[in-house]
N, C-alpha and C positions, 0 to 999 in steps of 0.2 A: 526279416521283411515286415515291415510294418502294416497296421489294418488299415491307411490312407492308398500306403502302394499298390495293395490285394485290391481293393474294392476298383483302383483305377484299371488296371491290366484288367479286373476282370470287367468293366466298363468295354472295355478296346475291346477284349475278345466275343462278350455279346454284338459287336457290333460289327465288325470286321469280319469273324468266320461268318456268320448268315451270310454279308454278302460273298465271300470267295465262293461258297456253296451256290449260292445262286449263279453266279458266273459261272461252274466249271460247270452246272446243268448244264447252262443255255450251251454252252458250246459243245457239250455232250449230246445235244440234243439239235443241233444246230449239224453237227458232226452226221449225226443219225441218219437227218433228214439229207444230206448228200448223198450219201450213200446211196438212198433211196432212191434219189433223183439218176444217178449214176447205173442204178439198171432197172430206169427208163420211168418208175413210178414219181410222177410231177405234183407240184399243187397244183389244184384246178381250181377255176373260181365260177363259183354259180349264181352267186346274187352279186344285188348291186351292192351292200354292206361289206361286204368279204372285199369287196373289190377297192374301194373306198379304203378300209385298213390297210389290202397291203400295197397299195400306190403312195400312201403314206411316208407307212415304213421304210419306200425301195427308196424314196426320194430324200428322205432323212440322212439313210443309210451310203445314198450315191454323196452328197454334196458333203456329207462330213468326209468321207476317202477320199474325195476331189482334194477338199480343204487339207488335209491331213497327210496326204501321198499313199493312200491305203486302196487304192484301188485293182493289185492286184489280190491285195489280199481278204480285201473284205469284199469290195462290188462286187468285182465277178464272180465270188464265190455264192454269191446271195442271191444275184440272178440267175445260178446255174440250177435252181430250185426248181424254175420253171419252165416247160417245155418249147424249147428253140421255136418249135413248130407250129406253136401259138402262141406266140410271142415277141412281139418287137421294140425296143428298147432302145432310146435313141440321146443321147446327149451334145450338145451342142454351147461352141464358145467364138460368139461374131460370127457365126456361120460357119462355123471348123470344127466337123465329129473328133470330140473328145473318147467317147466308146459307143459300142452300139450292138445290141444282142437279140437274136433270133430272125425270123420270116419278115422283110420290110414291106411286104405285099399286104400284110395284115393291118399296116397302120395307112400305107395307099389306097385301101378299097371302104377305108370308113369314112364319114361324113359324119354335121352335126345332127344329130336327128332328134335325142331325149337329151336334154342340161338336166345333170342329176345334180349335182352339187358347184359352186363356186368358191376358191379362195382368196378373197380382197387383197390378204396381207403378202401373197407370193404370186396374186396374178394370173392364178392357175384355173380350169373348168375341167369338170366331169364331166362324159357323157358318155352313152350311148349310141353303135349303129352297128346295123349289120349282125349283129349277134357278138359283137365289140365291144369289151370297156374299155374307153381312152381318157387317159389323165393328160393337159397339157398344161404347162406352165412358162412362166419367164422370170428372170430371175440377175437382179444386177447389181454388182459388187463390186467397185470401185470403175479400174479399168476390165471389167470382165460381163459379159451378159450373156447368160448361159438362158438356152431354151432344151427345157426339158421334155419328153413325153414317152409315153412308155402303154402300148395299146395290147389287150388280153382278151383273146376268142372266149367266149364265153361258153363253160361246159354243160352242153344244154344236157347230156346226161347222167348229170351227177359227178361230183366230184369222186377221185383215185381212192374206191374202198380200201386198200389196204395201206394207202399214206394218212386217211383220216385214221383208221382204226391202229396203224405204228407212233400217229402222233400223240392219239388220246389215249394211251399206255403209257407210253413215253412220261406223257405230263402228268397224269397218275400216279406215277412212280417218281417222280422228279419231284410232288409234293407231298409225297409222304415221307422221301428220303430227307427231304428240307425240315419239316414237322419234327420228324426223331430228332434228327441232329439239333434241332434249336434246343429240344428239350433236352438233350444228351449233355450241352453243354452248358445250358443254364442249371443241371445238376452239379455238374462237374464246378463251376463255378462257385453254386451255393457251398458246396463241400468245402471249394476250396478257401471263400470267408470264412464258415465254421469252424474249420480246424484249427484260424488264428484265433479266433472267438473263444476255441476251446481253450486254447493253451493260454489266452489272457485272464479266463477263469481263472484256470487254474494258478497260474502266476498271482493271483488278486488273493485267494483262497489260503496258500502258501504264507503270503505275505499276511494277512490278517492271522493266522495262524501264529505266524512270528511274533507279531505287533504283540499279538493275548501272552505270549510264552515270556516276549522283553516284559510286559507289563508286571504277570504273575512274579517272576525273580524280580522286579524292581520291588515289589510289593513283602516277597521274603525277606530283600537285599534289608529292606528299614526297619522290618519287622525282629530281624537275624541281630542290626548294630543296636537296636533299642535294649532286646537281650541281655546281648555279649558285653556291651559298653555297663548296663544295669550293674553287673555283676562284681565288678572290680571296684565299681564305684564303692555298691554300696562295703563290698571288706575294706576300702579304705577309710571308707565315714567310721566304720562300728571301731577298728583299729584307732586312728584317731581318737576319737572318743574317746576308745577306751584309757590312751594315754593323758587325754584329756582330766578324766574322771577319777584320775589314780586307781581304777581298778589292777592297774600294771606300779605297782610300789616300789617293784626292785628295781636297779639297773639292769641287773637280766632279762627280767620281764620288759622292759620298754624296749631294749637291745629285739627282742625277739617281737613283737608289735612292729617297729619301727623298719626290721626286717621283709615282715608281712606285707607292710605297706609301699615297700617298695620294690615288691616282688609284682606286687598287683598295679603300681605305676607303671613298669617295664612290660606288662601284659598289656594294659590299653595301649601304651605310646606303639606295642608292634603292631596291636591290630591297627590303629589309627593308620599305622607306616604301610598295611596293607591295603587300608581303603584307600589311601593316597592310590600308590599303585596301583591301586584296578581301573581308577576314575583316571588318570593321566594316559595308561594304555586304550581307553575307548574313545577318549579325545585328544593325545597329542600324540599320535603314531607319527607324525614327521621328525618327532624332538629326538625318535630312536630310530636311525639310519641304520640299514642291513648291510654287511658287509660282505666277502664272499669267505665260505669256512670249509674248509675241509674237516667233516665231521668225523671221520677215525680219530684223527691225529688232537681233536678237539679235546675227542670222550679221553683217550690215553693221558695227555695233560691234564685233564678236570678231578679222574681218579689219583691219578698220582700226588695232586694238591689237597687233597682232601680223605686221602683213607685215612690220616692219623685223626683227624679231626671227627669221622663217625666211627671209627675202633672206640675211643674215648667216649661215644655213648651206646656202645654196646652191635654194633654193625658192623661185619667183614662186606667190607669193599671188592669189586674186581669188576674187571673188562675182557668185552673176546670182540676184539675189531676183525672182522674175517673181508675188509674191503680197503680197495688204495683209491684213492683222489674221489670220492664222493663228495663233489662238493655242494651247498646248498648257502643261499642267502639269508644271513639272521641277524641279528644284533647278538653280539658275545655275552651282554649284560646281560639282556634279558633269557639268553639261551640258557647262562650258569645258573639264574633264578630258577627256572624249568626246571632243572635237574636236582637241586638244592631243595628244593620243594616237596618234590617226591619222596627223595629222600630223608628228607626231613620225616614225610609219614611212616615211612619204611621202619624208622630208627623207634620213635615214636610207639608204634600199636605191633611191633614186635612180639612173636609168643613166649619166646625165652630170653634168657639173661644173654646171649648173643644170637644175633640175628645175621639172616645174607640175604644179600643183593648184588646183582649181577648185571652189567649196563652191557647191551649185543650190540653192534652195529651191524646193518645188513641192507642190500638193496634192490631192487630191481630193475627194469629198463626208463622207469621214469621218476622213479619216489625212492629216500635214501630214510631207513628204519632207523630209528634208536629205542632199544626194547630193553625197560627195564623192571626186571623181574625179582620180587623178596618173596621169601618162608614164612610171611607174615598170617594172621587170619584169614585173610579176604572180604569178601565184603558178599552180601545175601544178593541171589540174583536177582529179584526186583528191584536193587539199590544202585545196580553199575548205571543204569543208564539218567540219574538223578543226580550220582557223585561230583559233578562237576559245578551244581549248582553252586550259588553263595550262599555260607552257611550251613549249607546239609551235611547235617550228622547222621549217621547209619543207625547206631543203637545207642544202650544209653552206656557203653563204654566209650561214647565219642562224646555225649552231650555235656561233658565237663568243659568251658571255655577255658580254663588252665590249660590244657591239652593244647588249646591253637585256635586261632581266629575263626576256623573253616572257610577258609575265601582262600585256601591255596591250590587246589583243582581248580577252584574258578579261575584264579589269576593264569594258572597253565594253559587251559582251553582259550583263553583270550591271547596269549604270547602266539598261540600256534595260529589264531585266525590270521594276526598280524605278517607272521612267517608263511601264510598261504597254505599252512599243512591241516592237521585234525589231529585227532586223540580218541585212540580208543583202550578202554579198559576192560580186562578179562579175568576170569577166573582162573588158579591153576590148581589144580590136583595133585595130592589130595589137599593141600593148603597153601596161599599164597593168591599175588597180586602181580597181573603184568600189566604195565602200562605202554602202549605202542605210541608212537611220536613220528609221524608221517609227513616226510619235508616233500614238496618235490624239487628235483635235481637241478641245478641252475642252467637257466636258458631252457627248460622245457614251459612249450604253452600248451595248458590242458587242461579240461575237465577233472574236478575228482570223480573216483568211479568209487564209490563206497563198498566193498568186497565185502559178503559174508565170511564171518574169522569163528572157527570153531569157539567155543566157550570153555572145553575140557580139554587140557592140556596135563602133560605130566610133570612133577616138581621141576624145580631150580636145578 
């Protein structure tokens, strides 16, 4: 939900709950007051201002129920407020009681005596008599001419103490209850802007975070090719040369110069091959379409094509698929790159004259593992979480670019963003490297949930 849609809803709900609040008072309170009238305590009116308000109100209140068809349910309940017995209430249509409530003696025994007030626009006069307030009017709507009037004994002692003192509790409470709740909800509100506010922070935070982190690796990335590329160059120039310069006289000697030289061409042109690679996997991920693989049956094929090929640099090979139809969407090329990679370091920083590795598959109810594990050094724990970068070398048994590009972690970490999975690297005891390869399973939609994974594991 977005912070245009929050601010709108909560627009609505500042404005909307006040009024429901307000309403289910009045009629909480409206409620009350029947009650009250119900055993026997009435409003009473003692001034002419009181009287004035509610002739008003009743008249308001009659002609919209007239209008409306609510007059069982709103009039009469509203004149049932006041005491039948001082009170006469009379509505009229061409001369045909429409309704008519209380003692009709009370509005036959009054006369005009004091004009308290007049209303031009409905035709209507206040007055006084007798100890009487009478409100009369006229009142004409198309085919309809209603004469209203409605006359109230006047309580010369005082009005109903205990309906004044239930009302002004009532309204008391009625505004304080209104008060909290406005503020109850305009908390609830702010809360609930802020917490998108928060998480847009933070999302923004995240992201600049990212931005500095893409920038820093772009910054090694030119810093790492200026290097690596430096390095091959310059043994070809000094080679060269040196062929040039006849410092190399024999045919032997240039045989072996000329060798050099194109040991150290075949070293740029792979790293070149891998900067390709990395710059086409961050911008043409459509050119490599995912396919659906069943990844046992993958790794079983992959080792079997390829154990004579790292025997022959000193690596025993093997697989333990302990799962059937795992399957996940990748591209094959770039999956056997991923493996080939690894491996490659595996064969590569080996401790002895033969080395093992060992490729697991294994899974669980959403993500299908391929864990590949060698006897190799490992890598110092401040190093695993950097290994991925472009270029980074661990120590200076790595800093020799003969050894390798170093952009082949990096290139893996990027195949798996593409395949939607992650990469994590661990240490194993007492020596050795695993590398985890996290797919999720095809046709699940999910969240990664990044799991803490022990660090200390035991050998291969």
């Amino acid at each position: 939900m977005n912070l245009q849609i929050r601010i709108w809803i909560s627009n609505v709900v500042l404005f909307v709950v006040p009024i429901l609040i307000a309403i289910i008072l009045f009629l909480l309170y409206f409620s009350g007051l029947r009650i009250l009238a119900n055993a026997g305590y009435y409003l009473r009116i003692e001034q002419e201002q009181q009287f004035k308000s509610v002739s008003r109100v009743a008249e308001t209140i009659t002609f919209y129920g007239i209008d409306n068809g609510l007059m069982d349910s709103l009039v009469k309940p509203s004149y049932s407020l006041l005491d039948p017995n001082e009170v006469y209430v009379e509505i009229l249509d061409q001369g045909k009681v429409l309704y008519s409530y209380g003692t009709q003696q009370i509005y036959n025994e009054s006369a005009i005596v004091g004009l308290i007030d007049v209303n031009p626009e409905l035709q209507g006069i206040v007055y006084q008599s007798n100890h009487t307030f009478v409100y009369e009017m006229r009142k004409n709507e198309g085919r309809h001419a209603y004469l209203y009037h409605i006359a109230i004994k006047r309580a010369v002692h005082g009005s109903d103490s205990l309906m004044e003192t239930v009302s002004f509790y009532i309204s008391i409470v009625a505004l304080l209850l209104f008060i909290v709740t406005f503020f109850a909800i305009n908390r609830f509100v702010t809360k609930f802007i802020m917490i998108h506010v928060r998480n847009m922070t933070e999302s923004l935070r995240a992201a600049n975070y990212q931005i500095e982190m893409e920038q820093e690796q772009q910054k090694e990335l030119l810093a790492g090719i200026s290097h690596d590329i430096r390095t091959p160059l310059t043994a070809i120039k000094a080679y060269a040369e040196g062929v040039r310069d006849g410092i190399a006289p024999t045919e032997e000697q240039q045989k072996r110069y000329m060798g050099i030289i194109l040991k150290r061409a075949n070293d740029l042109d792979s790293m070149l091959e891998e900067l390709f690679l990395i710059t086409t996997l961050n911008y043409k991920k459509e050119s490599r379409p995912s396919e659906e693989i069943e990844l046992g049956k993958y790794v079983q094929g992959f080792v079997e094509d390829h154990i004579e090929h790292y025997k022959s640099r000193g690596l025993e090979l093997s697989q333990r698929v302990t799962v059937k139809d795992a399957t996940i969407m990748a591209n094959p090329q770039l999956l056997q790159r991923v493996l080939q990679n690894i491996l490659n370091n595996s064969a590569k920083y080996k401790m002895a004259d033969i080395g093992h590795s060992v490729i697991d598959v294994t899974e669980d109810e959403s993500h299908v593992y391929c864990v590949v594990s060698d006897d190799g050094p490992g890598v110092p724990p401040e190093s695993l979480d950097r290994l991925m970068r472009p270029f980074y070398r661990v120590d200076s048994s790595r800093t020799n670019p003969q050894e390798g590009s170093g952009l082949g972690l990096s290139i893996i970490r990027r195949i798996m963003e593409i395949f939607e999975g992650r990469v994590v690297i661990e240490n194993i005891r007492p020596h050795g490297l695993r590398i985890i390869l996290e797919f999720p399973k095809k046709g699940e939609n999910h969240e990664f949930v990044f799991r803490r994974r022990r660090r200390n594991h035991t050998s291969v």
